[in-house]
N, CA, C and O atoms as a Tinker XYZ file with bonds, in Angstrom:
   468  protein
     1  N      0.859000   -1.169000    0.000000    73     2
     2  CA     0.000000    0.000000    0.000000    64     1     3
     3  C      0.895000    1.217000    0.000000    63     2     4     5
     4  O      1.944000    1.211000    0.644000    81     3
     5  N      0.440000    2.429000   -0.823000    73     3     6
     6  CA     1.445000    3.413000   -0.810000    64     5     7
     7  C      1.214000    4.661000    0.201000    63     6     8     9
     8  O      0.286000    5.397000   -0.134000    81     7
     9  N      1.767000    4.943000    1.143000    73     7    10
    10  CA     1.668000    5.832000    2.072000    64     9    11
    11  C      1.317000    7.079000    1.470000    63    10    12    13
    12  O      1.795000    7.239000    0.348000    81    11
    13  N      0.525000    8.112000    1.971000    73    11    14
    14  CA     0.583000    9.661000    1.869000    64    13    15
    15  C      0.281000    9.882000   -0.106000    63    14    16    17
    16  O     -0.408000    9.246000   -0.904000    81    15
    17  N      0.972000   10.800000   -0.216000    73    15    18
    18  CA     0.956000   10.857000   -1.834000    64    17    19
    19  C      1.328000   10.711000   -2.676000    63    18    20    21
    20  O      1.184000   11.336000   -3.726000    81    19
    21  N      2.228000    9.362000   -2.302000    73    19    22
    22  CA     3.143000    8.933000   -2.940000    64    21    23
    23  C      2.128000    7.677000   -3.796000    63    22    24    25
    24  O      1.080000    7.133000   -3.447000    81    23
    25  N      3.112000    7.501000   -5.242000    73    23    26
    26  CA     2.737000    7.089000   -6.208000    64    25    27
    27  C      2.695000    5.639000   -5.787000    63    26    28    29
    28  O      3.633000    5.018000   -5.288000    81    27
    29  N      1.429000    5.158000   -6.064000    73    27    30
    30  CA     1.303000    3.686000   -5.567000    64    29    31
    31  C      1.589000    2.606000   -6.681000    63    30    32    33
    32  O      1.399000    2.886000   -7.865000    81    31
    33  N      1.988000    1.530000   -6.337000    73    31    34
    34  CA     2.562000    0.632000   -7.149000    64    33    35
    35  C      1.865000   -0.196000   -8.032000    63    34    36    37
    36  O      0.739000   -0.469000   -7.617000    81    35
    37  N      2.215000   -0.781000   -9.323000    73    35    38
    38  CA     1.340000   -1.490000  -10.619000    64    37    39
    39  C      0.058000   -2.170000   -9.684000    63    38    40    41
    40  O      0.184000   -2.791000   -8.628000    81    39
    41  N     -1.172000   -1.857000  -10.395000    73    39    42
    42  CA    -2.299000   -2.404000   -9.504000    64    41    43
    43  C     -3.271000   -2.640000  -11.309000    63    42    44    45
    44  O     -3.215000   -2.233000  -12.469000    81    43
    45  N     -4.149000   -3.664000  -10.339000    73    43    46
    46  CA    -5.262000   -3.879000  -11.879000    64    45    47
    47  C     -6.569000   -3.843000  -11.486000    63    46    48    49
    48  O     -7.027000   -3.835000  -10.343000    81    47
    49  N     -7.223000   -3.819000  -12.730000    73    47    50
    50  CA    -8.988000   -3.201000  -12.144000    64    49    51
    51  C     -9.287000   -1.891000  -12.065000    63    50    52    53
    52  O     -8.336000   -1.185000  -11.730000    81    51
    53  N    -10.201000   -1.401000  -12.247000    73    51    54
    54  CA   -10.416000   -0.245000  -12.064000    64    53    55
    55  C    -10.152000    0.439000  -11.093000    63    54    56    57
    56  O    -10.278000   -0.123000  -10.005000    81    55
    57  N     -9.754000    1.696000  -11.101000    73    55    58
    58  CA    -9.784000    2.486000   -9.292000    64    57    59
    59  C    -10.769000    3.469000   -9.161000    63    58    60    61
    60  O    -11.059000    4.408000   -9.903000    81    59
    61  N    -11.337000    3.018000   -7.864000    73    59    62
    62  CA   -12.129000    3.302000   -6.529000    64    61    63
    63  C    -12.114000    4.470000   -6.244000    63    62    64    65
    64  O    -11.049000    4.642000   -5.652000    81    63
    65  N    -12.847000    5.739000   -6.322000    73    63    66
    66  CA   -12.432000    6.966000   -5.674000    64    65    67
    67  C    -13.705000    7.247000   -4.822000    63    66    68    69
    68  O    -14.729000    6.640000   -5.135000    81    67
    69  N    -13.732000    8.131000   -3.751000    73    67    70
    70  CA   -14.445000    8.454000   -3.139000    64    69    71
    71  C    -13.845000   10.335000   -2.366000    63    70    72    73
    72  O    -12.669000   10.668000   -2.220000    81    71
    73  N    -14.684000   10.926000   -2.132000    73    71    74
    74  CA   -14.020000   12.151000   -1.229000    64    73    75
    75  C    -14.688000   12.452000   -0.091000    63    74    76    77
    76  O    -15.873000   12.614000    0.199000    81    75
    77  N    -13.455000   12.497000    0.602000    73    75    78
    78  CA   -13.981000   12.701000    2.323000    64    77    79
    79  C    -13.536000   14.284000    2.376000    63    78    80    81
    80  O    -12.532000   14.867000    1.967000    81    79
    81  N    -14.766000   14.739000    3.085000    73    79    82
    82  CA   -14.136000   16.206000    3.731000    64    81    83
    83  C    -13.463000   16.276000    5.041000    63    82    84    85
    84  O    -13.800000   16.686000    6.151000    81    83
    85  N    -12.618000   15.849000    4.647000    73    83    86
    86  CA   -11.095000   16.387000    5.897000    64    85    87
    87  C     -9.903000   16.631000    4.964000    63    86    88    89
    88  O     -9.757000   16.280000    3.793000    81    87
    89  N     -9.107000   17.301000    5.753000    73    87    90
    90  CA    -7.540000   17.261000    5.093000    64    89    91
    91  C     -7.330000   16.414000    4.920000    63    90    92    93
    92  O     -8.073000   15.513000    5.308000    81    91
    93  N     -5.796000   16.071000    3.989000    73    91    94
    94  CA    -5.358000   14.963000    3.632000    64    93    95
    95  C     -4.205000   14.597000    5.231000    63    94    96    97
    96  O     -4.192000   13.487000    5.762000    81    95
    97  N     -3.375000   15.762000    5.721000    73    95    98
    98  CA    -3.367000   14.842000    6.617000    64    97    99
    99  C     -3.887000   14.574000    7.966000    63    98   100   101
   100  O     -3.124000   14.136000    8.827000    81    99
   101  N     -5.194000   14.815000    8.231000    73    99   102
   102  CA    -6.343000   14.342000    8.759000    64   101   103
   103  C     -6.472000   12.789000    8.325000    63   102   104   105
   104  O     -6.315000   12.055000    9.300000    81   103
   105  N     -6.680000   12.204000    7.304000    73   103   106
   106  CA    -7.064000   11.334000    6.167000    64   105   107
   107  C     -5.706000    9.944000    6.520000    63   106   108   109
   108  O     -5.616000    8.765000    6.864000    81   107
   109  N     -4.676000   11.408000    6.047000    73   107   110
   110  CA    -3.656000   10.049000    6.449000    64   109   111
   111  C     -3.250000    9.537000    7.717000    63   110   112   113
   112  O     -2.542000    8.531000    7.672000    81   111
   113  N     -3.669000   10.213000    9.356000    73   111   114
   114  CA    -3.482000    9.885000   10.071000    64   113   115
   115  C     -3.988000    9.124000   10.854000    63   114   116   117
   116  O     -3.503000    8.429000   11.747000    81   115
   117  N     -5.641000    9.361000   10.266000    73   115   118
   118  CA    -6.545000    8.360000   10.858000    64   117   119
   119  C     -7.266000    7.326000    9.653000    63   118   120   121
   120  O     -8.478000    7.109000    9.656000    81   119
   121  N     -6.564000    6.881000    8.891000    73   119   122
   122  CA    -6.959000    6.289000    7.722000    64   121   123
   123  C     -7.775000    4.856000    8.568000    63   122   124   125
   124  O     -7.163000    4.189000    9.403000    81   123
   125  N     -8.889000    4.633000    8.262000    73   123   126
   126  CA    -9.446000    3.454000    8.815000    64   125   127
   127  C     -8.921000    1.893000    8.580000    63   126   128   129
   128  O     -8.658000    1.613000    7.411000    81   127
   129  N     -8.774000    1.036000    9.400000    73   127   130
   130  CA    -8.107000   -0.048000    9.753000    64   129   131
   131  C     -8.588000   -1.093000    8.484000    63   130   132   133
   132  O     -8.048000   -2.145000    8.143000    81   131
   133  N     -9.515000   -0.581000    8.040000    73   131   134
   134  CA   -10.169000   -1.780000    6.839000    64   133   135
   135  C     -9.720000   -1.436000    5.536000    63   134   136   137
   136  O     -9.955000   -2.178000    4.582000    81   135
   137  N     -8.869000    0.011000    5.377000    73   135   138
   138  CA    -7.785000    0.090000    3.970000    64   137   139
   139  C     -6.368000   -0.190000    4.340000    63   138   140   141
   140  O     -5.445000   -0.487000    3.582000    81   139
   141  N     -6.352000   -0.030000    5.759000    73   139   142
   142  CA    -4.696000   -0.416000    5.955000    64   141   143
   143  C     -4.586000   -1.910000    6.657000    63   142   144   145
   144  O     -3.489000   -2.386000    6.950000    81   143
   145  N     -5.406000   -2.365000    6.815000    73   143   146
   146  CA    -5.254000   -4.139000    6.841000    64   145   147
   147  C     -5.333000   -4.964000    5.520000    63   146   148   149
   148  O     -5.684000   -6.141000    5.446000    81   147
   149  N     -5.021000   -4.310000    4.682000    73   147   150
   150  CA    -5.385000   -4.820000    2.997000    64   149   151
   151  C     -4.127000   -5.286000    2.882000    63   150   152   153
   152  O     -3.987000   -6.373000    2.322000    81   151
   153  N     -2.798000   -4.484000    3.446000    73   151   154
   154  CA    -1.850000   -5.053000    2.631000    64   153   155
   155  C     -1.739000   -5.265000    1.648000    63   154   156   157
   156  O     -2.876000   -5.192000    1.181000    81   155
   157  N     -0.928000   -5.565000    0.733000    73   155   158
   158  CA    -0.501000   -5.597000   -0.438000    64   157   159
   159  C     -2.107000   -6.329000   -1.889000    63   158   160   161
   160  O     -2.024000   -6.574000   -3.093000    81   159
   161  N     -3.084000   -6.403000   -1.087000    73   159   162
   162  CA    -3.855000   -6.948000   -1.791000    64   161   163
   163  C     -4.354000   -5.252000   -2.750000    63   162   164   165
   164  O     -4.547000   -5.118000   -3.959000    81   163
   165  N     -4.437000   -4.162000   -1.613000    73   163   166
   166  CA    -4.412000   -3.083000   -2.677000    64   165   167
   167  C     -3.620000   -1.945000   -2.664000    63   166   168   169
   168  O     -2.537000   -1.686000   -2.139000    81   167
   169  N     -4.626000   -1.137000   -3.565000    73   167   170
   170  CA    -3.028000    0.137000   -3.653000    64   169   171
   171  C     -3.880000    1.474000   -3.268000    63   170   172   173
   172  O     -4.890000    1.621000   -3.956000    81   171
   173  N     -3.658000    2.381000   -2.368000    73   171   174
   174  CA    -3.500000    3.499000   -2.292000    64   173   175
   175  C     -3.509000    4.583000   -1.967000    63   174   176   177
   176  O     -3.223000    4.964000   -0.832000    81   175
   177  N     -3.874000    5.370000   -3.002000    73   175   178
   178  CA    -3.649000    6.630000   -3.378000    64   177   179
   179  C     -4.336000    7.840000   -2.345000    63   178   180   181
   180  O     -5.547000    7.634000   -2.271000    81   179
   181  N     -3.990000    8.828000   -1.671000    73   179   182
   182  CA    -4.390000    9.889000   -1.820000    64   181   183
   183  C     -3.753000   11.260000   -1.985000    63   182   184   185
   184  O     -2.558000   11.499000   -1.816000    81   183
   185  N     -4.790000   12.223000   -2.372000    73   183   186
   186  CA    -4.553000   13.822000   -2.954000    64   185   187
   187  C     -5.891000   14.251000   -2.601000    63   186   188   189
   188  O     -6.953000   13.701000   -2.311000    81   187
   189  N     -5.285000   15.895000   -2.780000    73   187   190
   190  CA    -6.278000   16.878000   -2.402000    64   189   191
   191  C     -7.227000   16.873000   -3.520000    63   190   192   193
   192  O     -6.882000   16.878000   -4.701000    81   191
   193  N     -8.267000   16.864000   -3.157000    73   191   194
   194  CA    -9.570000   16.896000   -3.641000    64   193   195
   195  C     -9.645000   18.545000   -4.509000    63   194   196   197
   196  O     -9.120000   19.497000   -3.932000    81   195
   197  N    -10.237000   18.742000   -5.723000    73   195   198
   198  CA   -10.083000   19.793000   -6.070000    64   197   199
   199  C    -10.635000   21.182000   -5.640000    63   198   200   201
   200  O    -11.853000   21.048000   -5.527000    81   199
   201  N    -10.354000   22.152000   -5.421000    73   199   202
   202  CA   -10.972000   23.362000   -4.806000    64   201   203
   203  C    -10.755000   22.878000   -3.316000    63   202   204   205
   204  O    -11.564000   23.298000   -2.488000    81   203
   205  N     -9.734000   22.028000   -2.889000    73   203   206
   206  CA    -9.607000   22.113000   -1.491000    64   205   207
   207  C    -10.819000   21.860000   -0.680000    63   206   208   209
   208  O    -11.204000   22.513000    0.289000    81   207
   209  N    -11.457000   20.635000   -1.310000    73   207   210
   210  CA   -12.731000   20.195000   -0.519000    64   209   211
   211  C    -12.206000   19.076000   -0.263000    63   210   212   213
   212  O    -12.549000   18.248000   -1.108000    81   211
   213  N    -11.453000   18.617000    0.602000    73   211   214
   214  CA   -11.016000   17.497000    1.173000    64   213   215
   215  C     -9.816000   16.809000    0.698000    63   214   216   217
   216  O     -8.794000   17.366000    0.296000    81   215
   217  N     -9.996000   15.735000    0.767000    73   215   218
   218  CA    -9.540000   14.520000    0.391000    64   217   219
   219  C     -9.839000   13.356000   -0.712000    63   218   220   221
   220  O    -10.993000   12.995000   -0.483000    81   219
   221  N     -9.343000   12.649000   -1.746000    73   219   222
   222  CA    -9.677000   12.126000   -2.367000    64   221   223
   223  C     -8.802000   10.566000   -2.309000    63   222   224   225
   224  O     -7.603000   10.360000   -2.500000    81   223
   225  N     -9.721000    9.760000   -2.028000    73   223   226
   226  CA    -8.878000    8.273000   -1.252000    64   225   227
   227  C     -8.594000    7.429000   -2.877000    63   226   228   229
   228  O     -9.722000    7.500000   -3.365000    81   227
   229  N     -8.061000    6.988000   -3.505000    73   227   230
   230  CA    -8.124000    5.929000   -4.558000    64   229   231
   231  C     -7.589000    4.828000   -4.611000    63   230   232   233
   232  O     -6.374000    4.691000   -4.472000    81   231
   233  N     -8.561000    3.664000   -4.862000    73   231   234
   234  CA    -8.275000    2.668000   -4.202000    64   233   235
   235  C     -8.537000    1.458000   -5.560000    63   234   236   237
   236  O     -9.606000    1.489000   -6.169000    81   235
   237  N     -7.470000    0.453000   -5.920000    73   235   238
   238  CA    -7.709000   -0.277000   -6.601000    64   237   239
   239  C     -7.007000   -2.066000   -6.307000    63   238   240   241
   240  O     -6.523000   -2.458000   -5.246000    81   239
   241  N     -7.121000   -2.683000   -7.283000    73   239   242
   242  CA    -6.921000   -4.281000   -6.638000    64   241   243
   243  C     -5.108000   -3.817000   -7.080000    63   242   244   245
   244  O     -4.623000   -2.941000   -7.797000    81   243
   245  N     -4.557000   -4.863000   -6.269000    73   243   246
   246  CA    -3.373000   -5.241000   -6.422000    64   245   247
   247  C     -3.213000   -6.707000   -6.859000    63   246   248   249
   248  O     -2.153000   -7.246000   -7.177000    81   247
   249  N     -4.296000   -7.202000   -6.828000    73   247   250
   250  CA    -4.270000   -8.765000   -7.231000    64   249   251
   251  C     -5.885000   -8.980000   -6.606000    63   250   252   253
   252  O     -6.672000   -8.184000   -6.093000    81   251
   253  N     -5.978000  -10.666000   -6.957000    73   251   254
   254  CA    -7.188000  -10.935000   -7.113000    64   253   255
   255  C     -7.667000  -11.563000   -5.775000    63   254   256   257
   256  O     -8.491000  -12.474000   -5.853000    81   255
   257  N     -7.222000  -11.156000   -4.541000    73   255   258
   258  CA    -7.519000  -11.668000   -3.385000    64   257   259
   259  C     -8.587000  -10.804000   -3.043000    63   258   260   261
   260  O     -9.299000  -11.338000   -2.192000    81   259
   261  N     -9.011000   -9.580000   -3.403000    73   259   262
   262  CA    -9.879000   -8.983000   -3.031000    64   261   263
   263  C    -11.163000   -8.376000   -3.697000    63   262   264   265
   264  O    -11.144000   -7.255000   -3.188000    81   263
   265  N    -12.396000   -8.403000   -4.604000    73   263   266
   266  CA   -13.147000   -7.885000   -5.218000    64   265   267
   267  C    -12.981000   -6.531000   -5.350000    63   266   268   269
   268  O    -12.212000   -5.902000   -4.623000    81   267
   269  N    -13.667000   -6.008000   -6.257000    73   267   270
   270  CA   -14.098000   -4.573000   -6.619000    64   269   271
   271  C    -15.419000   -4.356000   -5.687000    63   270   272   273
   272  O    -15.445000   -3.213000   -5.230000    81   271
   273  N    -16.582000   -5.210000   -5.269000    73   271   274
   274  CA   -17.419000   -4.684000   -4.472000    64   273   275
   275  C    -16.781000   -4.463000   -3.197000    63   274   276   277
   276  O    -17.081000   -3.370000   -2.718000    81   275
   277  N    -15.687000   -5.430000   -2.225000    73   275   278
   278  CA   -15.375000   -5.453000   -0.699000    64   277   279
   279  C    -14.306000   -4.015000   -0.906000    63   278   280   281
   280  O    -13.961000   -3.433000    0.123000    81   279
   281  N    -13.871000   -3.550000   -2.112000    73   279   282
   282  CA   -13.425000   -2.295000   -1.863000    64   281   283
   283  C    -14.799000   -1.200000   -1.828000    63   282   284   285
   284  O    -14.968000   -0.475000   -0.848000    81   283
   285  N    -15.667000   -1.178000   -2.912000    73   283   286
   286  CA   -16.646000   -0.289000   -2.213000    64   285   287
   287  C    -17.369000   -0.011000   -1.058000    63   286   288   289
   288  O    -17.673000    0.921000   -0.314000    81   287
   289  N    -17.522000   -1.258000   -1.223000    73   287   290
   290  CA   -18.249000   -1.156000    0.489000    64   289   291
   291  C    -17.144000   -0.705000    1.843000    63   290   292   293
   292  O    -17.487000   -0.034000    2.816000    81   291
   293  N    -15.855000   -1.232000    1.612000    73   291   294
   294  CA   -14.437000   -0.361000    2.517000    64   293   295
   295  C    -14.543000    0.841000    2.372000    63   294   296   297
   296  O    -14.699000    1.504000    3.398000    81   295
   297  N    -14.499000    1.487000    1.156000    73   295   298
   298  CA   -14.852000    2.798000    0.708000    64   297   299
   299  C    -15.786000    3.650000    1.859000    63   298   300   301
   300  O    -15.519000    4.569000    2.633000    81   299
   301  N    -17.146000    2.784000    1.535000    73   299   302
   302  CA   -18.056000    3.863000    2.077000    64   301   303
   303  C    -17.950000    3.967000    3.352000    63   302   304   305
   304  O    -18.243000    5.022000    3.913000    81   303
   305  N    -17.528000    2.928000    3.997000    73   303   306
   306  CA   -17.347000    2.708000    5.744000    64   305   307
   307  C    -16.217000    3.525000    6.028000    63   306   308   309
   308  O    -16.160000    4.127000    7.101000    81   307
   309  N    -14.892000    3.647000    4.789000    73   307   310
   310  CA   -13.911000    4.664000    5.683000    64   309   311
   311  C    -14.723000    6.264000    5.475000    63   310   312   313
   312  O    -14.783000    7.155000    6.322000    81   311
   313  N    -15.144000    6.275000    4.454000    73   311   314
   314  CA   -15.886000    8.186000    4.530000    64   313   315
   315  C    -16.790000    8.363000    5.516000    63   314   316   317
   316  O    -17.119000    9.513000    5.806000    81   315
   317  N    -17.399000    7.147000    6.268000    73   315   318
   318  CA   -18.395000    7.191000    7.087000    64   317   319
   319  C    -17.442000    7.658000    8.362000    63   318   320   321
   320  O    -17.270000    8.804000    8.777000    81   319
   321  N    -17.020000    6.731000    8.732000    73   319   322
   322  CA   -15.365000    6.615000    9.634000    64   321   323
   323  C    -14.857000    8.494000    9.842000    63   322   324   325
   324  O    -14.719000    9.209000   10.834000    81   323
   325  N    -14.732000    8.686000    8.620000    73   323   326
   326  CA   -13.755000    9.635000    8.572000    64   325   327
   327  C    -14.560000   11.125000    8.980000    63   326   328   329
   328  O    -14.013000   12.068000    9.551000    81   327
   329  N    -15.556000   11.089000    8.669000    73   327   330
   330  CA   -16.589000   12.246000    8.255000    64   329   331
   331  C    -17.307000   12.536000    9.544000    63   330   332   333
   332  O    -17.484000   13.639000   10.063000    81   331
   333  N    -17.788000   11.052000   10.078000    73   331   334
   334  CA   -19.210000   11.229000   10.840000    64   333   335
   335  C    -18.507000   10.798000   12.394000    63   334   336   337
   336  O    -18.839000   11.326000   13.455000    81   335
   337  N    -17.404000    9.655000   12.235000    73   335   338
   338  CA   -16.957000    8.850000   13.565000    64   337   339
   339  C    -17.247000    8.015000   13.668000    63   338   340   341
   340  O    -16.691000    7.266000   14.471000    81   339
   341  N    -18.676000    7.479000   12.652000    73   339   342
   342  CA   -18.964000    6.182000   13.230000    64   341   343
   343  C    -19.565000    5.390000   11.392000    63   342   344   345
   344  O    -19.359000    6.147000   10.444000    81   343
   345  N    -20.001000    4.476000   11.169000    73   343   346
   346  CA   -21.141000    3.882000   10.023000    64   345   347
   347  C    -22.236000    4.351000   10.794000    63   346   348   349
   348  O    -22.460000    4.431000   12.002000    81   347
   349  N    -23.006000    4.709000    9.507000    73   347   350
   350  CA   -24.010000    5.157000    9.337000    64   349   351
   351  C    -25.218000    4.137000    8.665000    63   350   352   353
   352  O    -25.351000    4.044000    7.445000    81   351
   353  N    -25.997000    3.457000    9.546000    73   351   354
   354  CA   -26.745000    2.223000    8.680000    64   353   355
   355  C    -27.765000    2.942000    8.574000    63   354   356   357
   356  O    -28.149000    3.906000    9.236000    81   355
   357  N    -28.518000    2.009000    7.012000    73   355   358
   358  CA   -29.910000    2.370000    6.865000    64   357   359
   359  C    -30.562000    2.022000    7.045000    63   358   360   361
   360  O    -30.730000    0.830000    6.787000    81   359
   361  N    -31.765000    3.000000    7.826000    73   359   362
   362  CA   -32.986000    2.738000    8.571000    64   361   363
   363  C    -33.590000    1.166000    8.279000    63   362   364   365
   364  O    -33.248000    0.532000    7.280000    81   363
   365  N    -34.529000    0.641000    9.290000    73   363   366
   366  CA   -35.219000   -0.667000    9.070000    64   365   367
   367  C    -36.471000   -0.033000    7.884000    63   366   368   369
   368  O    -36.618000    1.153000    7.586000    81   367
   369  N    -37.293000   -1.243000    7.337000    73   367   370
   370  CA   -38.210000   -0.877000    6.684000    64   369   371
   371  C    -39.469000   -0.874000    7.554000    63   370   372   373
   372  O    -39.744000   -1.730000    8.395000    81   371
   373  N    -40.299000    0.354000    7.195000    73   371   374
   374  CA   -41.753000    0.836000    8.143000    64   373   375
   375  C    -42.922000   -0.068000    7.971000    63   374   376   377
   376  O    -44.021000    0.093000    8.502000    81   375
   377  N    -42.528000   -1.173000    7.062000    73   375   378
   378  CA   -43.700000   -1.423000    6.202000    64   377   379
   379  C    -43.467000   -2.834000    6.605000    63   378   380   381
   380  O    -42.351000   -3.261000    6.904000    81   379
   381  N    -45.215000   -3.979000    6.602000    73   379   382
   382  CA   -44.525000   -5.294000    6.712000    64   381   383
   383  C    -44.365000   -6.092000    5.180000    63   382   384   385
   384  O    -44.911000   -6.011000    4.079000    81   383
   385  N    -43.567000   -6.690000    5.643000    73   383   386
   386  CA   -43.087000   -7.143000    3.635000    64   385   387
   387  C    -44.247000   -7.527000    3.286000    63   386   388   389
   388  O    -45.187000   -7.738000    4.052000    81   387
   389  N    -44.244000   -7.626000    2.256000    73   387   390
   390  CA   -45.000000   -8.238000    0.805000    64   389   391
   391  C    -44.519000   -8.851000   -0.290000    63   390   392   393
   392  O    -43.304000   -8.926000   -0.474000    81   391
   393  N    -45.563000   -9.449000   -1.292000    73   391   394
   394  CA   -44.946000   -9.372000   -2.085000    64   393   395
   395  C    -44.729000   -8.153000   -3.609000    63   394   396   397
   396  O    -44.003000   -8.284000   -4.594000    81   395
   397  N    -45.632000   -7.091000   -3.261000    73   395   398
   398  CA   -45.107000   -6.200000   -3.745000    64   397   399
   399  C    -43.997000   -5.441000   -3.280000    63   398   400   401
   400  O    -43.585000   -4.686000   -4.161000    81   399
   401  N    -43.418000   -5.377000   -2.301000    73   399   402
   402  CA   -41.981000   -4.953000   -2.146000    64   401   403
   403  C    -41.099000   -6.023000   -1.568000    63   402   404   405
   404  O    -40.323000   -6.029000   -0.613000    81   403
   405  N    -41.353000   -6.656000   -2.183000    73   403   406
   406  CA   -39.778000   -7.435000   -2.280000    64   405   407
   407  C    -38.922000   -7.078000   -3.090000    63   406   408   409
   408  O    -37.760000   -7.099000   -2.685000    81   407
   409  N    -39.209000   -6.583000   -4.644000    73   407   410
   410  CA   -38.013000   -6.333000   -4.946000    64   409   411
   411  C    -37.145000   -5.229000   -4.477000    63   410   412   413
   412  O    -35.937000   -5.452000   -4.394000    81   411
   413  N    -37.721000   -3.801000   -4.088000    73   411   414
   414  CA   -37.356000   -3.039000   -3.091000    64   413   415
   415  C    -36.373000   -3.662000   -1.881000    63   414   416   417
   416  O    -35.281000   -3.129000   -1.684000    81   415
   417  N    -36.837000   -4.898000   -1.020000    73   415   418
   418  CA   -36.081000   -5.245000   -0.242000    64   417   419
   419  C    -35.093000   -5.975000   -0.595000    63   418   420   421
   420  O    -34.205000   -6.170000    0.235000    81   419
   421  N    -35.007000   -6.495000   -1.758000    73   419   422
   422  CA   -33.690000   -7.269000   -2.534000    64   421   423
   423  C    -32.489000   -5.864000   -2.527000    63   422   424   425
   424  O    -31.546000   -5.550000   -1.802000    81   423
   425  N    -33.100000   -5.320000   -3.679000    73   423   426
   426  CA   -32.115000   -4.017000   -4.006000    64   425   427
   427  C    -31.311000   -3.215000   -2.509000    63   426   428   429
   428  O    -30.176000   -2.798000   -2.277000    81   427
   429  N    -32.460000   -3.283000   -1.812000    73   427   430
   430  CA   -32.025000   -2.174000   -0.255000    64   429   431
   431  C    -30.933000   -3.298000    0.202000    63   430   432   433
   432  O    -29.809000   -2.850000    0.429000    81   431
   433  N    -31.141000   -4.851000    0.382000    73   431   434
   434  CA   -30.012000   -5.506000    1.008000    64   433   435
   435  C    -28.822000   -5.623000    0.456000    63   434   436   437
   436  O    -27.830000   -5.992000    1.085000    81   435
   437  N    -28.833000   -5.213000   -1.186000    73   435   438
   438  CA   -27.414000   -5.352000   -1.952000    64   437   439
   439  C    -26.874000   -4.253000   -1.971000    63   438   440   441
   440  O    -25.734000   -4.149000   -2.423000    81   439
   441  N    -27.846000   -2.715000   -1.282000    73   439   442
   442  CA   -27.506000   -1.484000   -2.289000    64   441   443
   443  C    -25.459000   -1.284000   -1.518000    63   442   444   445
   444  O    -24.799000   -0.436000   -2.118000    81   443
   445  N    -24.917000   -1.837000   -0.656000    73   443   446
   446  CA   -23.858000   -1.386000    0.085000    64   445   447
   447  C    -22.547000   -1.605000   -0.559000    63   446   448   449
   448  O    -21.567000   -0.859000   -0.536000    81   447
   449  N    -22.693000   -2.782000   -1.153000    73   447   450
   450  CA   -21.832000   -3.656000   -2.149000    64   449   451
   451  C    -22.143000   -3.244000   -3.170000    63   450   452   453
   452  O    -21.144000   -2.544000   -3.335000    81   451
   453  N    -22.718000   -3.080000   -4.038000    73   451   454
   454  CA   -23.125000   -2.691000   -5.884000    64   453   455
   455  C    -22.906000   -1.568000   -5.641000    63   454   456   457
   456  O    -21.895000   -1.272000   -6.277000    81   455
   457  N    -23.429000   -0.311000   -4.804000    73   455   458
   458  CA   -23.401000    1.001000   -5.320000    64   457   459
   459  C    -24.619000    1.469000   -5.454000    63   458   460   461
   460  O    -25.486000    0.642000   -5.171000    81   459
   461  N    -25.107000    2.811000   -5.885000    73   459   462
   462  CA   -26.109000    3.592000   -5.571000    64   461   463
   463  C    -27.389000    3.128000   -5.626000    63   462   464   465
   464  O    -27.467000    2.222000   -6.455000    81   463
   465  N    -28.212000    3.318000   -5.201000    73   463   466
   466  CA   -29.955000    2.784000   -5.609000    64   465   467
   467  C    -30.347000    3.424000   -7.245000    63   466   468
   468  O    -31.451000    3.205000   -7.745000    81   467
């Protein structure tokens, strides 16, 4: 993994970005335990976010020990981490299931791993 802003090493797969509003070294000092227990499985990156709105984390595979979803979902838990102090889960559902919203409750249980609704 490459420390600070230094150029991180040959990695494959797409890369991961996300931006946290803190400094970068805010970012790098309290970087959450679930990008720096990766070890060499990934790589990276951060820089200042443009217009000095934070931080910008980038994160990609170094090999195939780790998915592209278990980095998003790392992703969102370190901006949560970083931003708020804690994860931030989403609410239970108000409603009792059906079978008109089930597919609703499919999508809501994957939305953390895949990415946006």
């Amino acid at each position: 993994m490459a420390g600070g802003r230094g150029r991180a090493r040959a990695a494959t797969g797409p890369c991961h970005t996300v931006t946290v509003f803190r400094p970068v070294e805010y970012v790098t000092d309290h970087l959450p335990s679930q990008l720096t227990d990766r070890g060499d499985a990934v790589a990276v990156r951060l820089c200042e976010a443009p217009g000095r709105r934070g931080t910008e984390i980038h994160v990609r595979r170094a090999n195939d020990t780790v998915s592209d979803d278990e980095i998003r979902r790392v992703l969102r838990i370190a901006r949560s981490q970083l931003e708020v102090g804690d994860v931030l889960k989403p609410g239970v559902a108000t409603t009792t299931p059906t079978a008109f919203n089930r597919g609703l409750r499919a999508v809501t249980a994957r939305g953390r791993e895949k990415g946006l609704l």
